[in-house]
N, C-alpha and C positions, 0 to 999 in steps of 0.2 A: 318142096314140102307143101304139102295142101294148106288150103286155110281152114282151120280149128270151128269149129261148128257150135252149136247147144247139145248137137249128139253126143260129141266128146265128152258132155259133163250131165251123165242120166241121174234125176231126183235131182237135181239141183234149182231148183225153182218152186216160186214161192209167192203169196197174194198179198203177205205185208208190205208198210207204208215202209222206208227207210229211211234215217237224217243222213245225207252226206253231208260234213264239214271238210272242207279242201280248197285251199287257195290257189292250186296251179290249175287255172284251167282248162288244161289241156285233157290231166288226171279226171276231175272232176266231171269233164265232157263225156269219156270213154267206160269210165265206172258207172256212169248213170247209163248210160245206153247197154253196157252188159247187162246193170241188174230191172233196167226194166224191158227186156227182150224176153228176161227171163219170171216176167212176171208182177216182178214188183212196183211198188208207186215210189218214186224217189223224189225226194224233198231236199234243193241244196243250199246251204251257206260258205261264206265262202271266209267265214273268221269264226270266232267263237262269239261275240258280240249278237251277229246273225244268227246264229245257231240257239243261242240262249232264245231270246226273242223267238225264233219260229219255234221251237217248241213249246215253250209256253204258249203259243196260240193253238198249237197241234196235238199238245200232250197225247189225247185220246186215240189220235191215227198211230203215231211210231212205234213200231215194235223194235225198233235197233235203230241206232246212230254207229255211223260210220266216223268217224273221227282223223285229222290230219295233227302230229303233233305239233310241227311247226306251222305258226300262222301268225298273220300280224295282226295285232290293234288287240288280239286274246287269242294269247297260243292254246294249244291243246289241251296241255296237262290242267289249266286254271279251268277252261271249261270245263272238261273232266269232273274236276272239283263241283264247280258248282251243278250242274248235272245231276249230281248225286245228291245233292242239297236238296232237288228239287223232288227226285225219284229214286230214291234210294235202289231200287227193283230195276231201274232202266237196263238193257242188253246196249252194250259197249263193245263196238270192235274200233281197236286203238290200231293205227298206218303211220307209218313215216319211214323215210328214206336214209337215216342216222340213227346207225348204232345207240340203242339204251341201256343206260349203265345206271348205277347207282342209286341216290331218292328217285330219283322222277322213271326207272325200271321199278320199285319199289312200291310207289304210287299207282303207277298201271297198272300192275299186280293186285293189286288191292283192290282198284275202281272195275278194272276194264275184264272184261269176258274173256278177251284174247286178242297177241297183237301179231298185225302183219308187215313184213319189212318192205318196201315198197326196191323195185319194181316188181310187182306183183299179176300174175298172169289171169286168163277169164277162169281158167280152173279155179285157182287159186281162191278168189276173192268169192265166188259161188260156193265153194264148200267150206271157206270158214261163216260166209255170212248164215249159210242151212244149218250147221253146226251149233252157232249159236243159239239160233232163233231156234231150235227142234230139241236140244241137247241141255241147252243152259237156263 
């Protein structure tokens, strides 16, 4: 099988700033380099803690945060929260690799633009982040 290109994914690129929040940094490494091949400035934290703080400093750049549910020292859903405290208007794409059920499906629902289950491919992650940003 070939290896998958930016051909494969036409319009999917874009000049906004984006928050990646992501603790595995493996995920974290390869989402950045997808979405800035494709154009974007990516900004990462790697808790929520980070995330809070770098956007308060950035407010003005990020037109989307990237979001991990799980993470230590401030999981997702709590930044999530405060997030919205800060920017009621913020675009929200919510990721994690376990099943959401319940309040905290409920919650994302509420807060987040749209969520992607992780492992998630370069299509994938280019056409919900354009979606968002172009759609929402």
């Amino acid at each position: 099988m070939a290896a998958k290109t930016m051909k494969d994914c036409p319009r999917q690129t874009g000049i906004e700033a984006i928050l990646l929040v992501e603790d595995e940094d493996m995920v974290s490494d390869v989402t950045k380099r997808i979405l800035e091949r494709s154009g974007y400035t990516v900004l990462t934290a790697a808790n929520g803690k980070e995330a809070l703080n770098l956007y308060e400093k950035e407010t003005d750049r990020i037109s989307l945060v990237i979001i991990d549910l799980i993470m230590p020292e401030m999981g997702g859903k709590q930044c999530l929260e405060e997030l919205r405290k800060i920017d009621s208007d913020l675009k929200i794409l919510v990721t994690s690799g376990y099943p959401v059920d319940g309040p905290t499906k409920e919650a994302i629902e509420s807060a987040a633009a749209d969520f992607l289950g992780k492992p998630y491919g370069m299509k994938e992650i280019l056409r919900a982040v354009r979606d968002i940003l172009v759609f929402e």
